[in-house]
C-alpha positions in Angstrom: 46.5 -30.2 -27.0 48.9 -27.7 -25.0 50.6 -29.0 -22.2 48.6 -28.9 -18.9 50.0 -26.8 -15.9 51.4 -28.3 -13.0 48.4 -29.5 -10.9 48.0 -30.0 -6.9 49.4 -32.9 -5.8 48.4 -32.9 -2.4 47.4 -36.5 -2.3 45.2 -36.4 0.6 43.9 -39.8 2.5 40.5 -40.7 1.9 38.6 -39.1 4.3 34.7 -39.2 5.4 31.7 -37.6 2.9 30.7 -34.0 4.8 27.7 -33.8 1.5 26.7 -36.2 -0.9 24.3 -34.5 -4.1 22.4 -37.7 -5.3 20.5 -36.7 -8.5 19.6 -33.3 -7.8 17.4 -31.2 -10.1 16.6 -27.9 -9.5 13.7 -26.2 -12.2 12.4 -22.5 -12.4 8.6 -22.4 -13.5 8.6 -20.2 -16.3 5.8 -19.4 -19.0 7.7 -21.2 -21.5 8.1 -23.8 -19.6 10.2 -25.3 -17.0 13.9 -24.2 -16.8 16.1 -26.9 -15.6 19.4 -25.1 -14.2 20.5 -27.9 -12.5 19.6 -31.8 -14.2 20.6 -34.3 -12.2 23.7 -33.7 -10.8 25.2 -36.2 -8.6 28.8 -35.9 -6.0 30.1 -35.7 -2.7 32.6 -33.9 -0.7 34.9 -34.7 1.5 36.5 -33.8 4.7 39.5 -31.6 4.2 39.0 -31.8 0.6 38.7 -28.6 -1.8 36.4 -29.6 -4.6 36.2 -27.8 -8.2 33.3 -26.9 -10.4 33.5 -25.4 -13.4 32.0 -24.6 -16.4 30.9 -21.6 -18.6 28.6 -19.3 -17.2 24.7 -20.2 -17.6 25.7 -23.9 -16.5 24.3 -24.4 -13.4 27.3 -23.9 -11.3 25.7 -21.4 -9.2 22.3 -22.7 -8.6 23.9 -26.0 -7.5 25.7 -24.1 -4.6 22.6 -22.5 -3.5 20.7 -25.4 -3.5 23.1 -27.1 -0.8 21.8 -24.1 1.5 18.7 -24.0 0.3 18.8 -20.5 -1.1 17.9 -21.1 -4.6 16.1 -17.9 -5.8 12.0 -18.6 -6.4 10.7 -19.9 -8.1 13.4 -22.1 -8.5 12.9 -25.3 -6.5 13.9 -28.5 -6.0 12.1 -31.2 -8.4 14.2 -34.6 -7.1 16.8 -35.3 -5.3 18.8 -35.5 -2.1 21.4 -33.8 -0.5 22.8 -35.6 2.5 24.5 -33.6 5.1 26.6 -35.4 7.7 26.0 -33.2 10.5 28.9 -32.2 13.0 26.8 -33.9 15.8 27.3 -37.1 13.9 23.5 -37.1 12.2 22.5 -37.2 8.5 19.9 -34.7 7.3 18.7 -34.7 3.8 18.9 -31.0 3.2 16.7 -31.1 -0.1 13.8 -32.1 2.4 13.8 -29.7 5.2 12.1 -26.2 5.1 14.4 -23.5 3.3 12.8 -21.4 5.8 13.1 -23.7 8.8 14.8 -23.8 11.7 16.5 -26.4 11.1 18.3 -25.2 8.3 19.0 -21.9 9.4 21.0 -23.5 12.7 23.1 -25.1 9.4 23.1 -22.1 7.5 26.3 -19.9 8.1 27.2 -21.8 11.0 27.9 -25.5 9.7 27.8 -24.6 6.2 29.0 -21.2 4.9 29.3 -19.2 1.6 31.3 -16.3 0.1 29.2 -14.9 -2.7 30.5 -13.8 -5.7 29.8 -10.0 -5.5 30.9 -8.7 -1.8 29.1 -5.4 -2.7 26.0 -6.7 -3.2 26.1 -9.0 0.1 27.1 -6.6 2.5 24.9 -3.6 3.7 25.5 -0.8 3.2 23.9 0.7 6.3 25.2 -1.7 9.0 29.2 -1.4 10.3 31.5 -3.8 9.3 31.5 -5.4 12.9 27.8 -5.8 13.4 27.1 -7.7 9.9 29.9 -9.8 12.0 28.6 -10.0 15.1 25.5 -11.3 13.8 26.2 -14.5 12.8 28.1 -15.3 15.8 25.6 -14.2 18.0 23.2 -16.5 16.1 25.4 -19.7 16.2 28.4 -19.4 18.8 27.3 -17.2 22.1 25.0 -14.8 23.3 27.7 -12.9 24.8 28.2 -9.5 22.5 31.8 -9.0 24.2 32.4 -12.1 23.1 31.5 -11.6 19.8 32.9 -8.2 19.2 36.2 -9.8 20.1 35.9 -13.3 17.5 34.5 -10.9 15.0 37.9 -8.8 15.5 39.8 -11.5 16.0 38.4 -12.9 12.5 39.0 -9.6 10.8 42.6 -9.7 11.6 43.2 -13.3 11.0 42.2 -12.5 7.0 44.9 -9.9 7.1 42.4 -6.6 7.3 44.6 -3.7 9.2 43.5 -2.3 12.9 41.2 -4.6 12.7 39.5 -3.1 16.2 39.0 0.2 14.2 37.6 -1.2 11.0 34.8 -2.8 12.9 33.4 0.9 13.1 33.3 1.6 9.3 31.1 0.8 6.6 31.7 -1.2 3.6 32.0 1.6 0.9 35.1 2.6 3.6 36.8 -0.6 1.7 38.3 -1.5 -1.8 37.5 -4.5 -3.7 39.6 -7.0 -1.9 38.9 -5.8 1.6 35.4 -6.1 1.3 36.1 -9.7 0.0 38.5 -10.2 2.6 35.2 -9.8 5.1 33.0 -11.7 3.6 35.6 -14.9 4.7 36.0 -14.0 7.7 32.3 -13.8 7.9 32.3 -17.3 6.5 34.7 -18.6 8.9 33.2 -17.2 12.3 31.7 -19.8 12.6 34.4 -22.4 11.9 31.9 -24.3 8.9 32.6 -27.9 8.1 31.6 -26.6 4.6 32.9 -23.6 2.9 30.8 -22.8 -0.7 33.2 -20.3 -2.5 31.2 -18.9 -5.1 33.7 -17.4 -7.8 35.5 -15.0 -4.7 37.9 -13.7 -6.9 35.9 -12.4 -9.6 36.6 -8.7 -10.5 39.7 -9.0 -8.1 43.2 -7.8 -9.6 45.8 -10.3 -9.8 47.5 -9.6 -7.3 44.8 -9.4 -4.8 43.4 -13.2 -6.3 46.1 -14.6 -5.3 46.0 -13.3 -1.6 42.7 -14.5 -1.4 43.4 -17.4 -2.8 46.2 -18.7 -0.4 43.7 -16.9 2.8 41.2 -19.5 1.6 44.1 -22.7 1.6 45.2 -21.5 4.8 41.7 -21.4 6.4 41.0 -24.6 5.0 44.1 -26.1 6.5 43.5 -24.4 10.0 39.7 -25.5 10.2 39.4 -28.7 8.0 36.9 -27.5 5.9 35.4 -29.1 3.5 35.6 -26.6 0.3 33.5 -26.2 -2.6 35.1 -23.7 -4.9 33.5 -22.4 -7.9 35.5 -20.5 -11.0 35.6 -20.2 -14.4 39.7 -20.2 -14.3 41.3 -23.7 -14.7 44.6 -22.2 -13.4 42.7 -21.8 -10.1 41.6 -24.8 -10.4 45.0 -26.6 -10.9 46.7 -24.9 -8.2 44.2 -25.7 -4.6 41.8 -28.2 -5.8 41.8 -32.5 -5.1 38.8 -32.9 -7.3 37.0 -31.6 -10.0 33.5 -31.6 -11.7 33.0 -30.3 -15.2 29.3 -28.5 -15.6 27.6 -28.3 -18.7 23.8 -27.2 -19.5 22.8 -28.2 -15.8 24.9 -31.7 -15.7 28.2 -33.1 -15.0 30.0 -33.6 -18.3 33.0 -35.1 -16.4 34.5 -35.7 -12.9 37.8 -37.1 -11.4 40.9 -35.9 -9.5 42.5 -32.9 -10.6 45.2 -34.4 -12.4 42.8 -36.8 -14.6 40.9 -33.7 -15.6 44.2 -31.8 -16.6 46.7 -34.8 -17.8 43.7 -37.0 -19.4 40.3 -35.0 -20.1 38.0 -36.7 -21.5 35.0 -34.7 -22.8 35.0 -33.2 -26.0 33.9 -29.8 -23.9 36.7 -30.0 -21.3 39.6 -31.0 -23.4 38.1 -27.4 -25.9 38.0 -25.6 -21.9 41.6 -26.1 -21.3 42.2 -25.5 -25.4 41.0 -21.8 -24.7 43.5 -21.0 -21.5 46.5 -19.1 -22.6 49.8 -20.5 -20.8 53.0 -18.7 -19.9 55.4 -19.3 -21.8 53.7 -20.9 -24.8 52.9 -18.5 -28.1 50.3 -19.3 -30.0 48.9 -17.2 -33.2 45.0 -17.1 -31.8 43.4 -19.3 -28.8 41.1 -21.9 -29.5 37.5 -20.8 -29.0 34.1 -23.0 -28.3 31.8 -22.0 -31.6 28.2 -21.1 -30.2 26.6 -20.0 -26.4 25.2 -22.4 -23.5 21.7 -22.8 -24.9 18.9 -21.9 -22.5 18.0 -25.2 -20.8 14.2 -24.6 -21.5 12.1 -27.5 -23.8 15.4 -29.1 -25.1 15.1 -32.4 -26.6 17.0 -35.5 -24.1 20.0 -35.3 -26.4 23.7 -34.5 -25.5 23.5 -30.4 -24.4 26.9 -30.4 -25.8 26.0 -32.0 -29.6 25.1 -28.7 -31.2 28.8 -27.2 -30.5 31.0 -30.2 -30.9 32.7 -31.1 -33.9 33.6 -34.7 -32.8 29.3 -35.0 -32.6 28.5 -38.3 -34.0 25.1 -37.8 -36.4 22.1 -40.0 -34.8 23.5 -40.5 -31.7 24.1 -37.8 -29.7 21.4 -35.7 -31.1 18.8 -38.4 -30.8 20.2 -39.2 -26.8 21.6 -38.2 -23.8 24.5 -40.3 -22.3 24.9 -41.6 -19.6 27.5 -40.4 -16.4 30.1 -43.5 -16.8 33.0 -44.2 -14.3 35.9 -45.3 -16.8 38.2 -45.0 -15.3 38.7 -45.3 -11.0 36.8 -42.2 -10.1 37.0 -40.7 -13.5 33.8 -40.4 -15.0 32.3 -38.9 -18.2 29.4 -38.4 -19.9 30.1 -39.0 -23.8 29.1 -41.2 -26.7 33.1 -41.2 -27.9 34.2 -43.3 -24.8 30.8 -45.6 -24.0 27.4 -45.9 -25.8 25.1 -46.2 -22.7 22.3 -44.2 -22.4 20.5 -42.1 -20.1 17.1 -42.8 -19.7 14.5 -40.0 -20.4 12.2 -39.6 -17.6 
């Protein structure tokens, strides 16, 4: 395999959990059957820490962010499970038990927990000014007072580096390129100053250029806040330059999890090591990049095998088509799901 870039080394002290996923499962009804997009899937966060998870599209990635604010589109819903939220008061609320439509999870939503969604676009609306889409939220969490909103909403705009920010509150969001319009969804994030910031793929249709400006505006809010981070990508490079940890998705499950320089220096998985196989380098020629044969099958009436089996060539013959393996810690807080490394089993429920 290719050398592995130069990963984050930012060795932070172990901190407190701000959300533990136990076992989560999230399944959408469907005629054929149920669809599990997310099987199981267990790990926690930290304070201060920025947290990876990756995977092709179609592996769950995205339903598993929802899910910790309950906003899993119907009729997806949650089959088993917890998700335990250490609250900033100092309480623990399993979040997988509340009312999606409850009040107590909309004083969470946005204020304690926030997201940037992939597609600023889509999230903003295209009849409301930039400063009352805002406003709202701050209203709604922080004060009552709208002079006092107007001026953290400003003050927001310009701490993510939008120009007269005072006179951009006025305009709408077609009034704003690409990066602008994802450079107010964080600030919309961060009014509120969340514990836990969900970054859903925020660079996605970004130049380079302008992904790398919102990536350092998201290290640098983290650092000012102490957020927690979640941060969701298909790009490893990402990944290896802000994150602490990182979780490997595949067909609704964790393949593999450990620090971000276990995942890079020692992969494990037959899928992750074939992940960072695929990622050209600088500096490195290569005649062709490596591919992964096949597509994420659709997680509908599949037998309790290894998802991964039908596109690995390492797949050993009536084992991992005939079970699933189980999530093994190998090595300290390196974990992998594979037959190659340990023969337990997962049982079938």
């Amino acid at each position: 395999m290719q050398d592995a870039p130069q990963v984050n080394q930012r060795g932070l002290s172990p901190a407190e959990p701000v959300i533990e996923i136990e076992d989560l499962s999230v399944h959408f009804a469907l005629d054929e059957g149920a669809l599990k997009a997310v099987d199981g899937v267990s790990f926690a966060i930290e304070e201060r820490q920025m947290f990876g998870l990756i995977g092709e599209s179609g592996c769950g990635k995205t339903v598993t962010a929802q899910s910790l604010m309950r906003l899993a589109p119907k009729p997806g819903r949650i089959v088993q499970g917890q998700i335990n939220y250490h609250t900033e008061k100092g309480g623990l609320i399993d979040l997988a038990s509340v009312d999606p439509a409850g009040a107590e999870i909309r004083d969470i939503r946005g204020n304690e927990i926030a997201m940037i969604f992939q597609e600023p676009m889509s999230s903003l609306s295209p009849i409301h000014s930039i400063g009352n889409q805002l406003m709202e939220a701050v209203l709604l969490h922080v004060t009552n007072s709208k002079r006092e909103a107007y001026k953290i909403a400003v003050e927001m705009l310009d701490l993510v580096g939008i120009p007269n920010p005072a006179q951009r509150m006025e305009e709408y969001p077609h009034h704003f390129s690409g990066g602008m319009r994802q450079r107010v969804m964080i600030a919309m994030a961060l009014s509120c100053r969340p514990r836990l910031l969900i970054a859903d793929e925020p660079t996605t249709a970004l130049d380079v250029t302008v992904q790398a400006q919102i990536l350092d505006l998201i290290a640098q809010a983290q650092a000012q806040f102490h957020m927690a981070v979640l941060y969701i990508t298909h790009d490893l490079g990402i990944i290896a330059e802000i994150c602490d940890e990182v979780a490997v998705m595949y067909l609704g499950r964790i393949v593999e999890r450990g620090s971000v320089h276990d995942i890079f220096h020692n992969p494990l998985h037959p899928y992750t090591r074939r992940l960072l196989a695929a990622t050209p380098r600088i500096g490195q020629h290569a005649e062709r990049l490596q591919v992964i044969d096949g597509t994420v099958p659709i997680p509908v009436g599949l037998p309790h095998a290894c998802g991964f089996c039908s596109r690995c060539p390492e797949m050993i013959a009536g084992t991992c088509d005939t079970a699933l393996p189980a999530l093994v810690e190998l090595e300290e807080n390196h974990f992998v799901r594979c037959f190659l490394h340990d023969d337990r089993k997962e049982l079938a429920i």
